[in-house]
MARBA-3410 file (N, C-alpha, C, O; in Angstrom, 1 decimal):
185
0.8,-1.2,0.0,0.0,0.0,0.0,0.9,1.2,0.0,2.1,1.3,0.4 ~ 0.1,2.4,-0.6,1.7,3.5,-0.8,1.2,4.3,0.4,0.4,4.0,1.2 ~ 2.1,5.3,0.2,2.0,6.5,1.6,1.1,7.0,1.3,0.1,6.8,2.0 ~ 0.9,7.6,0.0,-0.3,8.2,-0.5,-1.9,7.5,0.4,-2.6,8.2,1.1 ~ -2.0,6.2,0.2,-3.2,5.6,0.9,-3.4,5.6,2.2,-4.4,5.6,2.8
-1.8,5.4,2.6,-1.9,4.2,3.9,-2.0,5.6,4.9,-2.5,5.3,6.0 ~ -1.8,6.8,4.8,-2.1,7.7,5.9,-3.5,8.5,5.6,-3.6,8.9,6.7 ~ -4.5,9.0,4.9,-5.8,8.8,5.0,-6.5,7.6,5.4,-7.5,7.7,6.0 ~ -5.9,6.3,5.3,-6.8,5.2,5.8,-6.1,5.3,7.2,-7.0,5.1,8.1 ~ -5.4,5.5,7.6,-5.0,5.1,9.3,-6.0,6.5,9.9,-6.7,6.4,10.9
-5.8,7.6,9.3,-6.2,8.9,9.6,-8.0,8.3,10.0,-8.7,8.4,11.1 ~ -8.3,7.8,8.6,-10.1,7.2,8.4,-10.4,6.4,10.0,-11.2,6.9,10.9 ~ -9.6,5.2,10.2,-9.3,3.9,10.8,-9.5,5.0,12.1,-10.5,4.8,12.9 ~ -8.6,6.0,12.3,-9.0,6.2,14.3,-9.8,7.0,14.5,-10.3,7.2,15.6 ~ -10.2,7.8,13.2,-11.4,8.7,13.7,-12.5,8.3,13.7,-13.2,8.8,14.6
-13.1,7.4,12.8,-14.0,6.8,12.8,-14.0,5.7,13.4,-15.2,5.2,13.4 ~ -13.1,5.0,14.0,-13.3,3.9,14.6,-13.1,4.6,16.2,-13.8,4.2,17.1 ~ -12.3,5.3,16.4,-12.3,6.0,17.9,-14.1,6.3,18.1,-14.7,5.9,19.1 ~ -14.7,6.9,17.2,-15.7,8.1,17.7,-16.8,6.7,17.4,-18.0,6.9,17.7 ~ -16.4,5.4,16.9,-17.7,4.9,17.0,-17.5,3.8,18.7,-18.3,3.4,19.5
-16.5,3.8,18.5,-15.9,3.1,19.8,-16.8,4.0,21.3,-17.5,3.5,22.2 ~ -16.4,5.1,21.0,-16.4,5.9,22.0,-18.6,5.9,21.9,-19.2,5.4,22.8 ~ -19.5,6.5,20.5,-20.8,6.8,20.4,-21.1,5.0,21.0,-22.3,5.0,21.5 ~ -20.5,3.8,21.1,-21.4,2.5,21.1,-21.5,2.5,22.6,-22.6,2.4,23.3 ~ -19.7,2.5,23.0,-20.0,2.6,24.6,-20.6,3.2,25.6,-20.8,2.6,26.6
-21.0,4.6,25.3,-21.8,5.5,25.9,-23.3,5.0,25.7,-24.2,5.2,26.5 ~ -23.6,4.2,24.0,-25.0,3.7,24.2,-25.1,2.3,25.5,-26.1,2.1,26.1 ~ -23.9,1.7,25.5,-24.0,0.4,26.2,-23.9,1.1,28.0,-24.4,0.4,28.8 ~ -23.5,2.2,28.4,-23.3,2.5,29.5,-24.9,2.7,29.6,-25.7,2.0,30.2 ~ -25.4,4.1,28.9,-26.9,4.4,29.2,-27.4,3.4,29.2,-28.1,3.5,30.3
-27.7,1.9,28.6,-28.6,0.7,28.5,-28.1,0.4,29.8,-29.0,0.4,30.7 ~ -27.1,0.2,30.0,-26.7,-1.3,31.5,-26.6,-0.3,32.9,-26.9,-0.7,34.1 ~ -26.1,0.9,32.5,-25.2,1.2,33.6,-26.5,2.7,34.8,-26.3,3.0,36.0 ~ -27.6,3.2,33.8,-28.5,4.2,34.2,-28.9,3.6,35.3,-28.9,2.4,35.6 ~ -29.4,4.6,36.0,-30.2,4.2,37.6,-29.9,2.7,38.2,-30.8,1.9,38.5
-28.2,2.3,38.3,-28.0,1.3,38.4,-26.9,1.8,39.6,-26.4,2.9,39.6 ~ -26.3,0.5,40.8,-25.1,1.1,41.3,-24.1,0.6,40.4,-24.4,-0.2,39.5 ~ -22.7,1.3,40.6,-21.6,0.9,39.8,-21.1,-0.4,39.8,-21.0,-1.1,40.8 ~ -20.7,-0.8,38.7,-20.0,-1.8,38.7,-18.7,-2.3,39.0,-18.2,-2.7,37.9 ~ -17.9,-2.5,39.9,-16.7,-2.7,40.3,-16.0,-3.7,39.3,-16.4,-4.8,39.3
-15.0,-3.2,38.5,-14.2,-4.0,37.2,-13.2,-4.9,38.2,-13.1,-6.1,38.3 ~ -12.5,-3.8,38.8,-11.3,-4.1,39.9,-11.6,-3.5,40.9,-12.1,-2.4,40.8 ~ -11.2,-4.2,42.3,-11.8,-3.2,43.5,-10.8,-2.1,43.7,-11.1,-1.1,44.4 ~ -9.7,-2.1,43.1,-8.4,-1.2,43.4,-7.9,-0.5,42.1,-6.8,-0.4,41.7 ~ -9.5,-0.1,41.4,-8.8,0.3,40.2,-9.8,0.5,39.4,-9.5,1.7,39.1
-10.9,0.3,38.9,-11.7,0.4,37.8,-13.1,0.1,38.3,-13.3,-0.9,39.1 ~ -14.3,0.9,38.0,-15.5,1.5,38.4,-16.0,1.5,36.9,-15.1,1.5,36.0 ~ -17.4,1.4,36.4,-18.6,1.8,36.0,-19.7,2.0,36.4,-20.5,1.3,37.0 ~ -19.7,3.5,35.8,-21.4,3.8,36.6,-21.4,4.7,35.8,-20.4,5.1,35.2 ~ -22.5,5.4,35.6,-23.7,6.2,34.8,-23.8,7.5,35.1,-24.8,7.9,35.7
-23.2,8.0,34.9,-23.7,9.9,35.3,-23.9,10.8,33.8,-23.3,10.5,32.7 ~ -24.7,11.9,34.1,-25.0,12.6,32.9,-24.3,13.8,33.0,-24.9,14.4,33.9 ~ -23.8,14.2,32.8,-22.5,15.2,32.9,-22.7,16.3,32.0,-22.2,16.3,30.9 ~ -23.4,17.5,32.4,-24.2,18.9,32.2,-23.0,19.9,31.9,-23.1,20.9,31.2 ~ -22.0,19.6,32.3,-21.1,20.5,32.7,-19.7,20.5,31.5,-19.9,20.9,30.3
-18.7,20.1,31.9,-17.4,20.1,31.2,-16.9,19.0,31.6,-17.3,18.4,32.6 ~ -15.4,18.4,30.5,-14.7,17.6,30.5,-14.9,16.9,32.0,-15.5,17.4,32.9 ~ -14.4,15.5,32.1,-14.5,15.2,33.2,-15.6,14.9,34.4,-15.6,14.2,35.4 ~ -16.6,16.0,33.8,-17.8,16.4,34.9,-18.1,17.1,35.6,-19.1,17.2,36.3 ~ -16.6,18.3,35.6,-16.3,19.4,36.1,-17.5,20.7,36.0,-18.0,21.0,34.9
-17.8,21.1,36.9,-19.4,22.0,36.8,-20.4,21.2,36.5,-21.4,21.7,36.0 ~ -20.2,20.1,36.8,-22.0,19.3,36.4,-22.8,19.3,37.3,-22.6,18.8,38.4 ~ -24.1,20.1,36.9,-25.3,20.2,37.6,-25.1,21.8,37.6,-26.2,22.4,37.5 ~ -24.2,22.5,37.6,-24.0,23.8,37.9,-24.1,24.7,37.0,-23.8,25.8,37.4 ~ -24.7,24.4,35.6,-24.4,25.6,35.0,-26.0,25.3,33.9,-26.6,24.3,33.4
-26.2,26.5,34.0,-27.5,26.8,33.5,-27.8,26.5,32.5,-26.8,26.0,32.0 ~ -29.1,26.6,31.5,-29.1,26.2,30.1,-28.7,27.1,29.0,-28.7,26.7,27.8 ~ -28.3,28.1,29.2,-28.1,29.7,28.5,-26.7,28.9,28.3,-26.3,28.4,27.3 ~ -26.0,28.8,29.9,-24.3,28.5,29.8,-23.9,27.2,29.1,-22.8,27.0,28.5 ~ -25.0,26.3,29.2,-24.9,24.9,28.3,-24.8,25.2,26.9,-24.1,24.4,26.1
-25.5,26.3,26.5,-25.3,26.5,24.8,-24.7,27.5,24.5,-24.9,27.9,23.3 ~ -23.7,28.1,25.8,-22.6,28.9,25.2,-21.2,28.0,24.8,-20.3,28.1,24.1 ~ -21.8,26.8,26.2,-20.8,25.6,26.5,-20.5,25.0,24.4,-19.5,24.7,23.8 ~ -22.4,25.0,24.0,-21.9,24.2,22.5,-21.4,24.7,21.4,-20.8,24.3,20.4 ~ -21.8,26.0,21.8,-21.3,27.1,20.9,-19.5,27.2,20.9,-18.8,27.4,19.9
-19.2,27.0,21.8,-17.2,27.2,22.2,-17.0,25.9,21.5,-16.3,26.0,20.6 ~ -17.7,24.7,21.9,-17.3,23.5,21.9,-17.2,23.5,20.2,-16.1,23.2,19.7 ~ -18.2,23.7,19.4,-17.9,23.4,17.9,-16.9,24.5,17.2,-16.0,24.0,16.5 ~ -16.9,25.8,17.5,-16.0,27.1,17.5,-14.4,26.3,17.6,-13.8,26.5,16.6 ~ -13.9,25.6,18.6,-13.3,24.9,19.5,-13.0,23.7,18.1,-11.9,23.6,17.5
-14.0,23.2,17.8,-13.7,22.0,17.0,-13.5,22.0,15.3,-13.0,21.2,14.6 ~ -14.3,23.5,14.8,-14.2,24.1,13.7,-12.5,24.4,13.7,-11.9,23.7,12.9 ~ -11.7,25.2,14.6,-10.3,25.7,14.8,-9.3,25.0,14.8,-8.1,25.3,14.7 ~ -10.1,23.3,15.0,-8.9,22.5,15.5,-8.9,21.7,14.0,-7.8,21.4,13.6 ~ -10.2,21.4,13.0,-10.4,20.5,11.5,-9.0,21.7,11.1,-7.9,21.4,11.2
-9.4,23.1,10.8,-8.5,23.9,10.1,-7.1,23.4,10.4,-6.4,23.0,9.5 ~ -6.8,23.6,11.8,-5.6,23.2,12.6,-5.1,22.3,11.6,-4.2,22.5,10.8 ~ -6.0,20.9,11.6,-5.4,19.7,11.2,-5.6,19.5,9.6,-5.4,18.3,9.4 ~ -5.8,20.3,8.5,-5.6,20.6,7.7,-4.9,21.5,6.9,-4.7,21.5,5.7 ~ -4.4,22.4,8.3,-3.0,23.2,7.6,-1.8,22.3,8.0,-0.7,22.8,7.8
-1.9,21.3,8.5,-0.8,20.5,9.0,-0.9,19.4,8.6,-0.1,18.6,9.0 ~ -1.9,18.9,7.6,-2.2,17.6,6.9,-0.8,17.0,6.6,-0.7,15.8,6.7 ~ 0.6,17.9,6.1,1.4,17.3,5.4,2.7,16.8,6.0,3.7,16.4,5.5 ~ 2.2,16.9,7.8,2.7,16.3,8.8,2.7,14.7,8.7,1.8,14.3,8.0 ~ 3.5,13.8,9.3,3.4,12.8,9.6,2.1,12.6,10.3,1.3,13.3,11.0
2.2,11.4,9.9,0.6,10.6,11.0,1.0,10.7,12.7,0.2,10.6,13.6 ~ 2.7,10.8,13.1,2.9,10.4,14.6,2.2,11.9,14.9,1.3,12.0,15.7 ~ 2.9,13.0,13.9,2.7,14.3,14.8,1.1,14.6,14.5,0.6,15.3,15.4 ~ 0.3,14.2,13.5,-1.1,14.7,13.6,-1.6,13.8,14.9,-2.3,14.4,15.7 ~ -1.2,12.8,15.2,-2.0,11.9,15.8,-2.4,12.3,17.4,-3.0,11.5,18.1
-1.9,13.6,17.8,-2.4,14.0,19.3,-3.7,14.9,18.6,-4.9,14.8,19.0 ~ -3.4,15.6,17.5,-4.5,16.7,17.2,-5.6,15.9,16.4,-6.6,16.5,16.2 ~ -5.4,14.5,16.0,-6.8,13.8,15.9,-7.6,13.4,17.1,-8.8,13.4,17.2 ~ -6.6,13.0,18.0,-7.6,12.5,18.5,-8.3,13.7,19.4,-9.4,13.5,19.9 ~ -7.8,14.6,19.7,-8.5,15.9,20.3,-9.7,15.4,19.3,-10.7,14.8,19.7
-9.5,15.8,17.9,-10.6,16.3,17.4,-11.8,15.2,17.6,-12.9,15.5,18.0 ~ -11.2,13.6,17.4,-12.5,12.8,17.8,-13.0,12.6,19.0,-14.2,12.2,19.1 ~ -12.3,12.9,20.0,-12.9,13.1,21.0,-13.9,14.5,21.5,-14.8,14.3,22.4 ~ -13.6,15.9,20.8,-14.7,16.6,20.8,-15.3,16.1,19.6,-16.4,16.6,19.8 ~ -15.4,15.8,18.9,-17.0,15.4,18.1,-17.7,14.2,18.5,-18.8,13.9,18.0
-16.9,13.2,19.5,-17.7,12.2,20.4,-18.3,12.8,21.3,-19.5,12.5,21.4 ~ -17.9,13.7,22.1,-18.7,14.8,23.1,-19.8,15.7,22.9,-20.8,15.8,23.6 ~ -19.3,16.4,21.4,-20.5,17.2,20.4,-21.9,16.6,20.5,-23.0,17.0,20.8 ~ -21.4,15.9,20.2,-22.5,14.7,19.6,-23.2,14.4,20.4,-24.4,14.5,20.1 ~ -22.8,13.7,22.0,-23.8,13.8,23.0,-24.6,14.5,23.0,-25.8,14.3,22.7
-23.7,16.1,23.4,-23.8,17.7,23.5,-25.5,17.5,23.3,-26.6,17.4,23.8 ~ -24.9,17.7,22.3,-26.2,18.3,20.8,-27.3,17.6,21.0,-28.3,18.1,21.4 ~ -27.2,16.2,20.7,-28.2,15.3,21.1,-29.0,15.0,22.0,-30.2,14.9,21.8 ~ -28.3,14.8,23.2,-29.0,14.1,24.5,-29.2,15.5,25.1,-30.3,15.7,25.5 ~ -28.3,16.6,25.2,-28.3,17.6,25.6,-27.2,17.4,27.2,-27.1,18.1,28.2
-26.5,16.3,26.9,-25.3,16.1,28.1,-24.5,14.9,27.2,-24.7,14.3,26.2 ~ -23.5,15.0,28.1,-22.1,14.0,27.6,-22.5,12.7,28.6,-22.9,13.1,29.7 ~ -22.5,11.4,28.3,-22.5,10.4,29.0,-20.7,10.0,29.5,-19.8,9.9,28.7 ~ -20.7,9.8,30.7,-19.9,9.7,31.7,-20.1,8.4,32.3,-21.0,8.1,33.1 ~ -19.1,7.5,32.0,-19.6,5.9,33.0,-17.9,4.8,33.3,-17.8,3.6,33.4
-16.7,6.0,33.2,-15.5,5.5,33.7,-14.9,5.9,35.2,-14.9,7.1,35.3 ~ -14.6,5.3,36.1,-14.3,5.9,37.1,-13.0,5.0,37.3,-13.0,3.7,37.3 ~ -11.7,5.9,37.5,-10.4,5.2,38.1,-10.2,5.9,39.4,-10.7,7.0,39.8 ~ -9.1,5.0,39.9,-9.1,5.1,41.9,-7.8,4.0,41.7,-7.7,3.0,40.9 ~ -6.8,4.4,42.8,-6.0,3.6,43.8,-6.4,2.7,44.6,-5.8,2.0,45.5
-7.2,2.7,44.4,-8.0,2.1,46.3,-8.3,3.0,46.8,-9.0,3.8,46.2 ~ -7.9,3.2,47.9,-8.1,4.5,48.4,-7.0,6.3,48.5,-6.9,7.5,48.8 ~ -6.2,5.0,48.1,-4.6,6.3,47.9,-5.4,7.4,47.1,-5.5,8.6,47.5 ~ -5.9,6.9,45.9,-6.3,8.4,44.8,-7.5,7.6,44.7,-7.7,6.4,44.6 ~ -8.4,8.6,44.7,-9.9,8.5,44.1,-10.2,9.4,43.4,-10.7,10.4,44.0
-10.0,9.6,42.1,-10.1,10.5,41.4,-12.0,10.9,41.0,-12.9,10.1,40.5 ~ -12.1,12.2,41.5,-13.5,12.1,41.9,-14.9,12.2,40.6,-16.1,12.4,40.6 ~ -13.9,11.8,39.5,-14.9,12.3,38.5,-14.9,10.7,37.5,-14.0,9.9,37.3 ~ -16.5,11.0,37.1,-16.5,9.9,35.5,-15.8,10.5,34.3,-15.6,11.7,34.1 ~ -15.6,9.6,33.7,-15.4,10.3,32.1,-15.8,9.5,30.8,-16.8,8.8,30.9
-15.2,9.6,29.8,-15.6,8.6,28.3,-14.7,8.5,27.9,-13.7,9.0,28.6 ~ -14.4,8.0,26.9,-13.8,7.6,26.2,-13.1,8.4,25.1,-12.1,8.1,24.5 ~ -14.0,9.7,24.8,-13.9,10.8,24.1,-12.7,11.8,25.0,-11.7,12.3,24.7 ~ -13.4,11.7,26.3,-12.1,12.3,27.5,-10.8,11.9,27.3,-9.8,12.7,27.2 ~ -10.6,10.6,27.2,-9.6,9.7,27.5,-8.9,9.9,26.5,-7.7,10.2,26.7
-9.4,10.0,24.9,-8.6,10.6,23.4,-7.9,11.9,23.7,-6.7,12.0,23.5 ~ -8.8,12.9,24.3,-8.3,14.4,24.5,-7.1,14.6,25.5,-6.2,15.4,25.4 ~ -7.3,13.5,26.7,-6.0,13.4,27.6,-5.1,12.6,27.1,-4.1,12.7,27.8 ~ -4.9,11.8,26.0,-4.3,10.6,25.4,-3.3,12.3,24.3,-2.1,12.5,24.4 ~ -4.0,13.1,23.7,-3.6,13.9,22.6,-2.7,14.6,23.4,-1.6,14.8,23.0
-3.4,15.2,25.0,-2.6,16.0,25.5,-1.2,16.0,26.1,-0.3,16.9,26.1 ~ -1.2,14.6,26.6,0.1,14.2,26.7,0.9,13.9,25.8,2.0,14.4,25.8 ~ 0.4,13.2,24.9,1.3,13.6,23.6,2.0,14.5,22.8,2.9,14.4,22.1 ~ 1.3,15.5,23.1,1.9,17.0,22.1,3.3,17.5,24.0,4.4,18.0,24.0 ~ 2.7,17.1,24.8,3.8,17.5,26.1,4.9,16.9,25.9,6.0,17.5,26.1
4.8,15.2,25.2,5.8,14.6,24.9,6.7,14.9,23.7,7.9,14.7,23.7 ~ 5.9,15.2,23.0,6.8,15.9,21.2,7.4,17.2,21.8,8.6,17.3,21.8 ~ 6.5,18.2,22.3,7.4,19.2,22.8,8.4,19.1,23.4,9.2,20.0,23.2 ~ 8.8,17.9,24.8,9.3,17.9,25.2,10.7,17.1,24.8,11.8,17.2,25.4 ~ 10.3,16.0,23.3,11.5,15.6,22.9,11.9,16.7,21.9,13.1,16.7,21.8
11.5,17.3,21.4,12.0,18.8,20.5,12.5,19.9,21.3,13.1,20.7,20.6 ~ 12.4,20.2,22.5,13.0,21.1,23.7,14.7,19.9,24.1,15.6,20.6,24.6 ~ 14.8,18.8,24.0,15.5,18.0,24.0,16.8,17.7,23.4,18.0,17.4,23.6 ~ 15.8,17.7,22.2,16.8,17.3,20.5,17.0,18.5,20.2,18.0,18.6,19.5 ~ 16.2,19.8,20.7,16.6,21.1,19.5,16.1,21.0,18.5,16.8,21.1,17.5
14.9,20.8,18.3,13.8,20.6,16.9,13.0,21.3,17.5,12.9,21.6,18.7 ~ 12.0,22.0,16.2,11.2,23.3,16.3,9.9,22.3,16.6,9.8,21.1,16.3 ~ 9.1,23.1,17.3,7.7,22.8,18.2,6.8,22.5,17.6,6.3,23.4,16.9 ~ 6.1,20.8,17.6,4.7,20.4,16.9,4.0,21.7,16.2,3.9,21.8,15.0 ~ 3.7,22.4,17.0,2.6,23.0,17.1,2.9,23.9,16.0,2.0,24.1,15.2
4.3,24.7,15.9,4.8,25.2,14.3,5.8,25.3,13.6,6.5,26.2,13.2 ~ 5.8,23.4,13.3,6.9,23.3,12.8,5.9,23.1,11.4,6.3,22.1,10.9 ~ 4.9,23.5,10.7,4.9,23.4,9.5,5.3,23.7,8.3,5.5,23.0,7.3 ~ 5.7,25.2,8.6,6.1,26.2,7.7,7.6,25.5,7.6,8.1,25.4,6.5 ~ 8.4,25.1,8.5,9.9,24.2,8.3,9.8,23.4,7.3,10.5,23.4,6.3
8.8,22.5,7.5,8.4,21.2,6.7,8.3,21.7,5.4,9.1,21.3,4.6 ~ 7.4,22.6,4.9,7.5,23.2,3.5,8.6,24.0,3.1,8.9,23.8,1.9 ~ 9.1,24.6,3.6,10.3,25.4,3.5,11.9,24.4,3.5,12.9,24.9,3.0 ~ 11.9,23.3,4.0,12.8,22.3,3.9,12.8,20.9,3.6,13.7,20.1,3.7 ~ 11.6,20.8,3.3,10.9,19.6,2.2,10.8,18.3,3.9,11.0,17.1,3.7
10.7,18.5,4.6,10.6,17.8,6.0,11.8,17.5,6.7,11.9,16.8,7.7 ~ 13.1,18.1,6.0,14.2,17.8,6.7,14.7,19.5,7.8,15.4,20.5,7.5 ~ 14.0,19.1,9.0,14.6,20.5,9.8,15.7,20.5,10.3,15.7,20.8,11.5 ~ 16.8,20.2,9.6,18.2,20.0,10.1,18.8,21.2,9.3,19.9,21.7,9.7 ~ 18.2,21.6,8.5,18.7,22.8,7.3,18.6,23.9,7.7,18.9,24.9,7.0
END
């Protein structure tokens, strides 16, 4: 398969297969997991249970913010997700490693969108904990887990490019065109 193919299909492969991953399990949480207690996966480690999450990332302000602020909330959120397609289209001619934090941002807000818009809340039904050392006090999805998966990642490229002395994910495009992808020039 050539380059030409094989990085639109891998690009196809995690966005669509993340964001259906992420829309199936949110249906399977609401079916099993609603007005139910949680399910303990591991007792020192892994929780499911069902919360409807009004608020932001994580769950952060849920229950707290009004209906006005919920559709300023969807208004940022697509604003937010319109900025980030552009993003990943002025940088299309990046490798797949370095797009691959700014995809999955993006499939994880259009897994969240999508709730958003629809249900009028994000479905929330992962809960991690130490036992009792850390209880991390909130649910999330799977769309969460892409956007923290991206986030660390672009911390890691930056931080091996503050390392190596190579110019920053975030604008090394203009290098890439201007030196055909070799920034050693």
């Amino acid at each position: 398969m050539t380059k030409t193919i094989l990085k639109p299909l891998l690009i196809l492969l995690l966005t669509l297969g993340g964001f259906l991953a992420d829309f199936y399990s949110k249906e399977w949480a609401e079916k099993n997991l609603r007005n139910k207690p949680a399910i303990t996966l591991s007792k020192h480690f892994l929780d499911l249970g069902f919360v409807e999450n009004r608020g932001m990332v994580f769950g952060m302000f849920n229950g707290k913010m009004s209906e006005f602020s919920s559709g300023i909330m969807a208004a940022i959120r697509m604003l937010i997700l319109l900025g980030l397609t552009l993003f990943i289209w002025i940088k299309r001619k990046q490798s797949f490693l370095i797009l691959l934090p700014f995809l999955l941002f993006w499939t994880g807000a259009v897994g969240n969108l999508v709730d958003s818009l629809f249900k009028g809340y994000v479905v929330d039904f992962i809960h991690i904990h130490a036992g009792t050392i850390l209880n991390w006090p909130f649910y999330f999805n799977l769309a969460d887990a892409y956007v923290t998966i991206g986030m660390v990642l672009v911390v890691i490229y930056e931080l091996i490019g503050i390392i190596s002395n190579r110019p920053s994910v975030l604008t090394s495009s203009r290098l890439v065109r201007e030196t055909g992808g070799d920034t050693r020039k």
